[in-house]
C-alpha positions in Angstrom: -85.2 -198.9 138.6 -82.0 -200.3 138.7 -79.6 -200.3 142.1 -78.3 -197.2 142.5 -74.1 -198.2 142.9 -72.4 -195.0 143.4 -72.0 -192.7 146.6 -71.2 -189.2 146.9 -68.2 -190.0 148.3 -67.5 -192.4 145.6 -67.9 -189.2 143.1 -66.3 -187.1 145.0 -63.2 -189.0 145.5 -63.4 -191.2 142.7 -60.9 -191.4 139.2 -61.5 -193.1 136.0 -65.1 -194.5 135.2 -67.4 -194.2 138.2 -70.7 -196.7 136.9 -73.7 -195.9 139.3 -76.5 -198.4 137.2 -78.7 -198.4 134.1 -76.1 -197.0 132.0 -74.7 -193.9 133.8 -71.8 -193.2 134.6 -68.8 -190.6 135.6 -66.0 -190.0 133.3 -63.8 -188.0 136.0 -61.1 -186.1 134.2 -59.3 -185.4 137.6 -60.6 -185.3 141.3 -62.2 -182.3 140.7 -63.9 -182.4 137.6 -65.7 -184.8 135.0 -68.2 -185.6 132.6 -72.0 -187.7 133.3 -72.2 -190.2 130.4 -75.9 -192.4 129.7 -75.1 -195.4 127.5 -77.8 -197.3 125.9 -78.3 -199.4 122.6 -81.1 -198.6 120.4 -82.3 -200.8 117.9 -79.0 -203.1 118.5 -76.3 -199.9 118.3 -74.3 -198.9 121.5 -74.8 -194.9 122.0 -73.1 -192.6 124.4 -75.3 -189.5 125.3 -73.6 -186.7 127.1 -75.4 -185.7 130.4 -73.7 -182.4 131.3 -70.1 -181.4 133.5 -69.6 -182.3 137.0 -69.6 -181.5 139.9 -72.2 -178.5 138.0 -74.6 -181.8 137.0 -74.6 -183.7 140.8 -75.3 -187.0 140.8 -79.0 -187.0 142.0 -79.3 -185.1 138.9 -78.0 -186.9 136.7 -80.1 -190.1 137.7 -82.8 -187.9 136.9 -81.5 -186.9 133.3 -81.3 -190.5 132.9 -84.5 -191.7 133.8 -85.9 -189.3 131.8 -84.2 -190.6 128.5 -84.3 -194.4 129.5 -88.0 -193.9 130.0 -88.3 -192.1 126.3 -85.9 -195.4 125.0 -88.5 -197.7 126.6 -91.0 -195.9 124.6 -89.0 -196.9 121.4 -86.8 -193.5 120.4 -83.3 -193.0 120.1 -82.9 -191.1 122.9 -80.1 -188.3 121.4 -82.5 -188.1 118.6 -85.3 -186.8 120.7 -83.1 -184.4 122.4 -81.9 -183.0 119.4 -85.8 -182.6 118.0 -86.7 -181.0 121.1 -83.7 -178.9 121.1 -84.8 -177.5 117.5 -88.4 -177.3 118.4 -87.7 -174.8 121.6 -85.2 -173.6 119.4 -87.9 -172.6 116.8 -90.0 -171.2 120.0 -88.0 -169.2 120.9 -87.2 -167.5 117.6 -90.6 -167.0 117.0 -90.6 -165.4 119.9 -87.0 -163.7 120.6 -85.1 -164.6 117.0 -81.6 -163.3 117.0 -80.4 -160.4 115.4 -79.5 -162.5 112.1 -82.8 -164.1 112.3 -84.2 -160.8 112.7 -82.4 -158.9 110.1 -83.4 -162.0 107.5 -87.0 -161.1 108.1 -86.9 -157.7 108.4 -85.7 -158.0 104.4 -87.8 -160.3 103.6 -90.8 -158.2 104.8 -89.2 -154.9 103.1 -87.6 -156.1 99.3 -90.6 -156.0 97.8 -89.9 -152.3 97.9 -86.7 -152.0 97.4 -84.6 -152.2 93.8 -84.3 -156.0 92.2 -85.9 -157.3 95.7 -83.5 -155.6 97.6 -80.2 -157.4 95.5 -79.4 -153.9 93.4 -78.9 -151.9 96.8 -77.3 -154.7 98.5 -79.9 -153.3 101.1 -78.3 -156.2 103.4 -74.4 -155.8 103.1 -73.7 -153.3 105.6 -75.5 -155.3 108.2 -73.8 -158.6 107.3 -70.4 -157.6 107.1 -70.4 -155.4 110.5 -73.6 -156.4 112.2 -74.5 -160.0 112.2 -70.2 -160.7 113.0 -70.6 -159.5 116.0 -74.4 -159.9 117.3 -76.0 -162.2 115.0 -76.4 -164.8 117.7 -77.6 -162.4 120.1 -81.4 -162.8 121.0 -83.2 -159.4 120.5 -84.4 -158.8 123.7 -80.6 -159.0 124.6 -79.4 -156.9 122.9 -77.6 -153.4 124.8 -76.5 -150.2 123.6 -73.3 -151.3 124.1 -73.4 -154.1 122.1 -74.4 -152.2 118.7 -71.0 -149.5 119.7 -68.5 -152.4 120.1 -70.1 -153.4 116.6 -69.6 -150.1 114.8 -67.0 -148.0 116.8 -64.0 -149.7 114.6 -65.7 -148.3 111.5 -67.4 -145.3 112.6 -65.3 -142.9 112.0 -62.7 -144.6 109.6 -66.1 -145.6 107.3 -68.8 -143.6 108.4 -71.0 -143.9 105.4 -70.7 -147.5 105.3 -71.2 -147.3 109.5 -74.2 -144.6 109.0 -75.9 -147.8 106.9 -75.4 -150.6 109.2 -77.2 -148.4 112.2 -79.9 -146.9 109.9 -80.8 -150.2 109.1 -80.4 -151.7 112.3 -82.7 -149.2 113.6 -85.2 -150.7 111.0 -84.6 -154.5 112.1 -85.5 -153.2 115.8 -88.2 -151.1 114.7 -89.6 -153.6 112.5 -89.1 -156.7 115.2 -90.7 -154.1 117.5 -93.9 -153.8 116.0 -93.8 -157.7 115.4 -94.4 -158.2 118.8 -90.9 -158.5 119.9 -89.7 -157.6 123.3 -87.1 -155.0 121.9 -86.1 -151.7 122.4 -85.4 -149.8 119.0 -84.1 -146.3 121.8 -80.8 -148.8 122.0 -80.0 -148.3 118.7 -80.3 -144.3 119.5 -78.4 -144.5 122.5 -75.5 -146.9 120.4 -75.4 -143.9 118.1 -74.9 -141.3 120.8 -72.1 -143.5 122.0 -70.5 -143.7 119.0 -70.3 -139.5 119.1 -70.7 -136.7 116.1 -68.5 -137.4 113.2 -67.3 -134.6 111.1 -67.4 -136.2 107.8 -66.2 -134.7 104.3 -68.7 -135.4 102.1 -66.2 -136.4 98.6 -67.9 -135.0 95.2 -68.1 -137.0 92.5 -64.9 -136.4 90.4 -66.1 -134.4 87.3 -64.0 -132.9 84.2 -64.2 -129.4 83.5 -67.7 -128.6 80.9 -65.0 -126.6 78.7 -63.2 -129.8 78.5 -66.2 -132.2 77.4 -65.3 -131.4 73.6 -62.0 -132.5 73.9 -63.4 -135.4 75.7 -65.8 -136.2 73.3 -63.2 -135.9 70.0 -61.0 -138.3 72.0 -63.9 -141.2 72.3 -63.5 -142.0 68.5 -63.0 -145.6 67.8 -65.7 -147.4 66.5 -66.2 -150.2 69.8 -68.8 -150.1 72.8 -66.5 -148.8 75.4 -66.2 -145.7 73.5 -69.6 -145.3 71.9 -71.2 -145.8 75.3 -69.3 -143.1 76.7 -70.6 -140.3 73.8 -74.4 -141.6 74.7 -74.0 -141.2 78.3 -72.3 -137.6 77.6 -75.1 -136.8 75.3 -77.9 -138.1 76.8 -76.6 -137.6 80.8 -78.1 -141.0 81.8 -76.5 -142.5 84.8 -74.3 -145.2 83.7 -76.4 -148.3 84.8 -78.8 -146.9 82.4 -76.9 -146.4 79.6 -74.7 -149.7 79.4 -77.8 -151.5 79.5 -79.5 -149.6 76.8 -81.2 -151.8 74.0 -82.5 -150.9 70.2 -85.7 -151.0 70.9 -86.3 -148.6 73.8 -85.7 -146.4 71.1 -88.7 -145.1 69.3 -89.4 -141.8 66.8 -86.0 -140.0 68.4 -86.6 -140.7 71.7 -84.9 -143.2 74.4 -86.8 -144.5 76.7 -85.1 -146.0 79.6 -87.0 -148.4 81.7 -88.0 -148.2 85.3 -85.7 -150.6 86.3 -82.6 -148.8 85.2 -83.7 -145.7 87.0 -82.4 -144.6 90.1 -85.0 -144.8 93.2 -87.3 -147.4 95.1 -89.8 -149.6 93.5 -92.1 -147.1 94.2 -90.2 -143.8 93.2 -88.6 -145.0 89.7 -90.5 -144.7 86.3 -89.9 -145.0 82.9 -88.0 -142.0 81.8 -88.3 -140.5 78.3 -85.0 -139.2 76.7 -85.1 -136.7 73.9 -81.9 -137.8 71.9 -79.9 -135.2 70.2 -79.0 -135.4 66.1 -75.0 -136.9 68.0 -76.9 -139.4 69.8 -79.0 -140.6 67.0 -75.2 -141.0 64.9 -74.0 -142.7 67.9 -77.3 -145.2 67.7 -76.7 -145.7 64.2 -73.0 -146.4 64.3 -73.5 -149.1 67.2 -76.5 -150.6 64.8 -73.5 -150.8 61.8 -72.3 -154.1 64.0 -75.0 -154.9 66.0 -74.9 -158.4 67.5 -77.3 -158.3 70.5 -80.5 -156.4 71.7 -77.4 -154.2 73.4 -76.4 -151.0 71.4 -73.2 -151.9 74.0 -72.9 -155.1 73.8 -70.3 -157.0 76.5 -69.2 -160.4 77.6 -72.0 -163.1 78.5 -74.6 -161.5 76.0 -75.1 -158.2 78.3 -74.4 -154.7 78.0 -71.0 -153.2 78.4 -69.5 -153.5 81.8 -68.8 -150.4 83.9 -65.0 -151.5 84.6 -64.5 -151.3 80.9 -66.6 -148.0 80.5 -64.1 -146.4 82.9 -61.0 -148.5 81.8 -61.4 -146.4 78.6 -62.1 -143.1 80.5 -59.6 -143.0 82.6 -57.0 -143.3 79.5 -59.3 -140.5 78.4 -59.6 -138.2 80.6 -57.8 -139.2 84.0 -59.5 -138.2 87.5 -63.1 -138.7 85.6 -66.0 -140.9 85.6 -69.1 -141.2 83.5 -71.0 -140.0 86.3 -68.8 -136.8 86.9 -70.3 -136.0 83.1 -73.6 -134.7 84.5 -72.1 -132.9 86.7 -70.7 -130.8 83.7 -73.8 -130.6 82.0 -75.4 -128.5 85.4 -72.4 -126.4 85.7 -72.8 -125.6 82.0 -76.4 -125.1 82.3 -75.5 -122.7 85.1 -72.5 -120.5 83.6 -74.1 -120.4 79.8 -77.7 -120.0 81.2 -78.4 -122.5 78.8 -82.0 -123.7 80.3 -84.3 -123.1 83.4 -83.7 -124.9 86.9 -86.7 -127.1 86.5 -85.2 -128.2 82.4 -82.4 -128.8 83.4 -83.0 -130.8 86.3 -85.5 -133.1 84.7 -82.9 -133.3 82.0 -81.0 -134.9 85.1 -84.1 -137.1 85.7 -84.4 -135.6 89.4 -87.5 -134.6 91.3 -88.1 -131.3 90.6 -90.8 -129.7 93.4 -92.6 -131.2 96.6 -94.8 -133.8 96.6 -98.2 -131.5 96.3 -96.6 -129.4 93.4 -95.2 -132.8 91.3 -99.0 -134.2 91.9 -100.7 -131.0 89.7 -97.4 -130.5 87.6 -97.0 -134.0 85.8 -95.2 -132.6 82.3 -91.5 -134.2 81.8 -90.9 -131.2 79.2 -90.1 -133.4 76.9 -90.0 -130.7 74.3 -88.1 -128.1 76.6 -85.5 -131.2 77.3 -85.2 -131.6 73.0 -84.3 -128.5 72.5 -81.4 -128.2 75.4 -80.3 -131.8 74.3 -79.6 -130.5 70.7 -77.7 -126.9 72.4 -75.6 -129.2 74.8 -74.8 -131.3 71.8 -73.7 -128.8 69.5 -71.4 -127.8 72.4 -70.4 -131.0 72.9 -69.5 -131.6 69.3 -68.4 -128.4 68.2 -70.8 -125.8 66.6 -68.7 -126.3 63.1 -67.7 -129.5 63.2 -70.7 -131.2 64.5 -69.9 -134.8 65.3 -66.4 -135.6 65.2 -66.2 -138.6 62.9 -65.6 -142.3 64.3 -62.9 -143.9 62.9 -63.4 -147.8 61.9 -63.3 -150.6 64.7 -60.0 -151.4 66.0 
């Protein structure tokens, strides 16, 4: 060991560079404070490793910090890089451990996607908690976390976007639960009491904007150019597939007169969605054939980059249409006009909707998609749709 040079005095009362030996020394930034400083070379280059603040680091300390690191040199290892692999290796601990909320929230995905839509990227099951979670307690170890912390997180949004706020808790409640029964010392009853914090909210609940079902026909005349923005919209009026479903629609899902939309376009979890069989109308069959006239892809709507239609341009064109509008308002036409014409049962016209008619127990002995049923109220709607007389309004040539 070399001679120790410095005395607390010295330190103390010292300014400048203060060298006590063996490469440490005291950068003093003023009487009062400074900085402990080990330089060494390694493998012939001069390196300056920071030892901590003084006077919180005293001296006896750090000779201590510094025969610790000159003993790891003599053993042939840069020094700095051996604290910063033991930094990541406790680092590592301690996630496995106590992982922050962002670490957290990562596996808490990972474990779940597999259930959720396109591994979890359709739902965007992880936005919410990025944009108003991680922010403001991403860093935050688990077992850290308060009640309080979750409320400063979500009390700007709460009430100004409380369905988007109403997400980001939900699923926080899953990342505790989840870390929880991992083995992690957390609490998910903070995420309870954050939401009691953040107090009731008396939210309107907006409908989706919807035309008028005596208006469809006009509607429906008005769609008549011969281009995919426009034939798209008459199949999703006809048929009343959500609109994910219908701009991805391809030629060969179609089979004998009926559409069969894949699992993967249906609304639902992994788990909930199916295939869903589509009786199409003698309209929606025109519209299949006109969009086969120019096909060009496996798309009936074909848009940019070889895939279907977008949904901007789907409701570009029906807002020039029918303004206040959107192709998802159109089912809600077709239940008010199954309700004010009498037009079909509850459970037709709800399957015609492709929503789960019945509990669990009754949809496990009652398996029929009344397929049949559905044909015959397809071919009624379209008639209304179209006009009784007139049928299907002709399509005039691409423009």
């Amino acid at each position: 060991m070399a001679r120790n040079k410095l005395k607390a005095l010295e330190v103390k009362k010292g300014d400048g560079k203060l060298f006590d030996g063996s490469g440490l020394y005291l950068q003093k930034r003023s009487v009062e404070t400074g900085r402990w400083v080990y330089r060494y070379k390694h493998q012939g280059r001069s390196r300056e490793m920071g030892l901590g603040p003084y006077p919180t680091v005293s001296l006896s300390d750090a000779r201590k910090e510094r025969d610790q690191w000159e003993s790891i040199l003599k053993a042939g290892e840069d020094p700095m890089t051996a604290r910063d692999r033991l930094r990541e290796e406790a680092q590592a601990e301690a996630s496995r451990h106590d992982p922050t909320f962002e670490e957290a929230a990562l596996t808490t995905f990972e474990a779940k996607k597999a259930g959720l839509r396109g591994d979890g990227t359709a739902g965007r099951w992880l936005s919410p908690v990025r944009l108003y979670m991680t922010p403001a307690i991403g860093n935050r170890r688990m077992s850290a976390l308060h009640q309080s912390d979750i409320h400063a997180a979500l009390a700007p949004i709460w009430k100004a976007k409380h369905p988007t706020a109403e997400k980001a808790i939900q699923r926080t409640k899953i990342i505790f639960e989840h870390m929880r029964f991992s083995g992690v010392a957390c609490d998910p009853f903070v995420v309870d009491m954050a939401r009691h914090m953040l107090g009731e909210v008396r939210h309107q609940v907006v409908k989706t904007p919807a035309a008028e079902w005596q208006d469809i026909p006009r509607i429906f005349q008005a769609l008549n150019r011969n281009d995919a923005s426009h034939l798209a919209l008459r199949f999703n009026i006809l048929t009343l597939v959500r609109s994910a479903g219908v701009r991805g629609a391809r030629f060969d899902e179609i089979q004998d007169g009926i559409w069969t939309v894949p699992a993967s376009r249906m609304k639902g979890t992994v788990a909930s969605a199916a295939d869903f069989r589509v009786p199409l109308s003698g309209a929606a069959l025109e519209v299949v054939a006109r969009a086969d006239e120019w096909r060009r892809s496996s798309f009936m709507f074909p848009g940019g980059r070889s895939g279907g239609i977008s949904d901007v341009a789907v409701a570009k064109v029906l807002r020039k249409v029918a303004p206040g509008t959107t192709p998802h308002g159109m089912r809600t036409s077709f239940r008010t006009w199954v309700q004010d014409t009498d037009a079909a049962s509850y459970d037709v016209a709800e399957t015609a909707l492709a929503h789960i008619v019945g509990g669990k127990v009754e949809r496990a002995y009652a398996r029929s998609d009344l397929l049949e049923r559905r044909r015959v109220l397809m071919e009624a709607w379209a008639d209304f749709v179209t006009g009784i007389e007139t049928k299907v309004v002709p399509i005039r040539g691409r423009q």
